[in-house]
C-alpha angles and dihedrals in degrees: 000000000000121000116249113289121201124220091242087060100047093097079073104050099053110152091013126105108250137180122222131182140197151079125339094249096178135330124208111197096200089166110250100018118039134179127224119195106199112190125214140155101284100039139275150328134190116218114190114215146168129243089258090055091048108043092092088080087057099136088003117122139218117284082043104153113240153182126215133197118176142117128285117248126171106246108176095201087046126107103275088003091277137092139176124245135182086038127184115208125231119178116210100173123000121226115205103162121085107248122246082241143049089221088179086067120099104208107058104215106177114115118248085260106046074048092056102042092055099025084119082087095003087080083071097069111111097242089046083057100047101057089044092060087048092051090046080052092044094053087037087057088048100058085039090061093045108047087051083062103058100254127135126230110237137186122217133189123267097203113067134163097234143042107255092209109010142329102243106074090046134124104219125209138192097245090196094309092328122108108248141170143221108246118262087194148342083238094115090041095047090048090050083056100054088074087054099042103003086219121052135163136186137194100200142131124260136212127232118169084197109154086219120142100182143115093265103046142079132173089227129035147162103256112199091206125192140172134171140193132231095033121162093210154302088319097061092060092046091055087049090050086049091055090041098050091041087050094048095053095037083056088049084050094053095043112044132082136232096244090053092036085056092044095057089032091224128203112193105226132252115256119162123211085266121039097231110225131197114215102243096253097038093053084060093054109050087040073058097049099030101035111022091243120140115209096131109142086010102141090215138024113250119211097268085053083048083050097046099053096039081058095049088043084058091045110053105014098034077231117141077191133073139170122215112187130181105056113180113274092231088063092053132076118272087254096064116111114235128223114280087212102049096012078197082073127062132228085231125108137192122212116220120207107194094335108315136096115257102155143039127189151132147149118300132219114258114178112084098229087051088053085045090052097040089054095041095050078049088053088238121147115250090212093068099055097045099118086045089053096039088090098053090061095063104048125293125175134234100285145158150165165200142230126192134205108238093195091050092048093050095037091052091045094052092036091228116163109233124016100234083083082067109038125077118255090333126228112210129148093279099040140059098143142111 
């Protein structure tokens, strides 16, 4: 018996009897000459058969499970540009209910949730799949970079006994009678390795009990986390999030392949040798100017002002990216470190890519009376944040950092309209299952 052969190998098997096995992705009864489209991991294969070799699938469905075994011909308008011919039928697990799907078709016309409700078998569809192998690429591009970079992978804990930013967007827990939290970020315990590493990433989920039911948000994410030491400010960090963007879609390029590049329809985005950037006032000027839209003395930029000034970066930079520095400090975490120039102002940044937020970042404080002031001016209690600040006591350098959203990133490459397409089995305010 021949070992197993995957549709991606069979260029090199042709003439030879192979054995294939997999899911019942379509069949076509044509009489005489059927076809046969068998699905695995690494694509498809087309298997020709008469009604006799066939006749095993009688009352089986698609998404039956199968075993193939045939020879190898050349077929140019086949799948790969080979097919098998002369096939003998194994069934592994037969399948005798209709999908909730037609996975053969191209378009996919369920609604998102008809999707969610069945993404238990909905994630098989080709263009699903598709996006999942380009966000594994995407996250595989992120630790290359980094690593590249000098920095060290770390794992955090994602049950922690305070908020990290407030208490009003967390999901509390019962930690054994103590009041606990799912963690909103890694961002206390990656500063705290900086003094370890000086430079620290992590790939991890995050928690937001955000009572948002839109296109952008989700209650749960993957969260590409990094922070570095010895910065000399904001700007640091911005030039490490352009290496590190440049280095995730150069990785997608590399891995995907033209089948799943035609399916998403995916346009590589525009970045020019310098991510152009727009200082936070001055962005709602010139929306105001150029635009008509008012967002002057506005402490944070809604989704048309993201718009607006992805619009202007394309423009007049023929950049899909664009970074906007200077937020208001009333609008950043207590642990941001202001300008030293207009205090009102912080040393922190988002990147828009068309149009939409994707990353936040920005230099941290790192002396500990700083860290006292800056709590006290929140009206947090320094007692709560004693192990945090343990580290600042004993010498920590100018650092800062950046996360970005994996579903958002995915979502804006592929131009899909709402990030729970992208996202796996999705938890918003509505859905925890499946």
């Amino acid at each position: 018996m021949p070992e197993r052969t995957l549709a991606s190998e069979l260029k090199a098997s042709v003439g030879r009897r192979v054995r294939l096995q997999g899911w019942l992705h379509n069949l076509r009864k044509q009489g005489k000459v059927n076809f046969l489209i068998l699905r695995d991991r690494t694509g498809f294969v087309q298997a020709v058969a008469s009604p006799g070799e066939i006749e095993i699938l009688q009352g089986l469905q698609m998404e039956t499970v199968l075993e193939i075994e045939g020879t190898v011909v050349e077929a140019a308008p086949a799948p790969g540009g080979f097919e098998l011919q002369n096939i003998v039928l194994k069934i592994i697990n037969p399948v005798t209910d209709v999908a909730p799907f037609s996975f053969h078709q191209k378009e996919f016309n369920a609604s998102l949730p008809y999707f969610l409700d069945h993404a238990a078998v909905g994630q098989r569809f080709p263009r699903q799949r598709a996006i999942l192998k380009l966000a594994a690429s995407a996250v595989e591009g992120f630790r290359k970079t980094l690593r590249s970079l000098g920095f060290t992978e770390i794992f955090t804990p994602k049950i922690v006994g305070s908020a990290t930013e407030s208490g009003a967007n967390v999901f509390q827990i019962d930690y054994f009678g103590q009041p606990a939290y799912l963690a909103q970020s890694p961002q206390f315990y990656k500063q705290i390795m900086v003094g370890v590493f000086e430079r620290v990433f992590e790939v991890a989920p995050v928690f937001r009990a955000e009572k948002f039911d839109t296109a952008r948000h989700v209650n749960e994410y993957l969260s590409l986390d990094a922070e570095m030491g010895f910065i000399e400010n904001h700007f640091s960090v911005m030039d490490a999030v352009s290496t590190v963007i440049r280095g995730m879609l150069q990785c997608i390029r590399e891995n995907i392949s033209d089948e799943d590049r035609q399916l998403l329809e995916l346009e590589f985005p525009a970045i020019p040798d310098s991510i152009p950037w727009i200082y936070y006032p001055e962005a709602q000027e010139m929306i105001f100017k150029r635009y008509g839209i008012d967002a002057r003395g506005e402490p944070d930029l809604a989704p048309e002002h993201e718009k607006a000034i992805g619009r202007w970066a394309k423009e007049e930079h023929g950049s899909d990216f664009v970074f906007v520095p200077g937020y208001p400090m009333v609008k950043r975490p207590f642990y941001t470190h202001p300008s030293s120039e207009d205090p009102r102002f912080s040393n922190s940044f988002d990147l828009l890519f068309r149009g939409m937020e994707l990353v936040t970042g920005g230099q941290r404080l790192h002396r500990y009376d700083d860290y006292v002031a800056a709590l006290e001016r929140a009206h947090y209690p320094v007692e709560s944040f004693k192990e945090y600040l343990e580290c600042f006591r004993f010498g920590m350098p100018p650092h800062g950092g950046f996360a970005i959203g994996l579903e958002r990133f995915v979502a804006q490459l592929c131009r899909l309209d709402n990030v729970k397409w992208v996202t796996l089995f999705p938890r918003d305010i509505n859905r925890l299952r499946p």
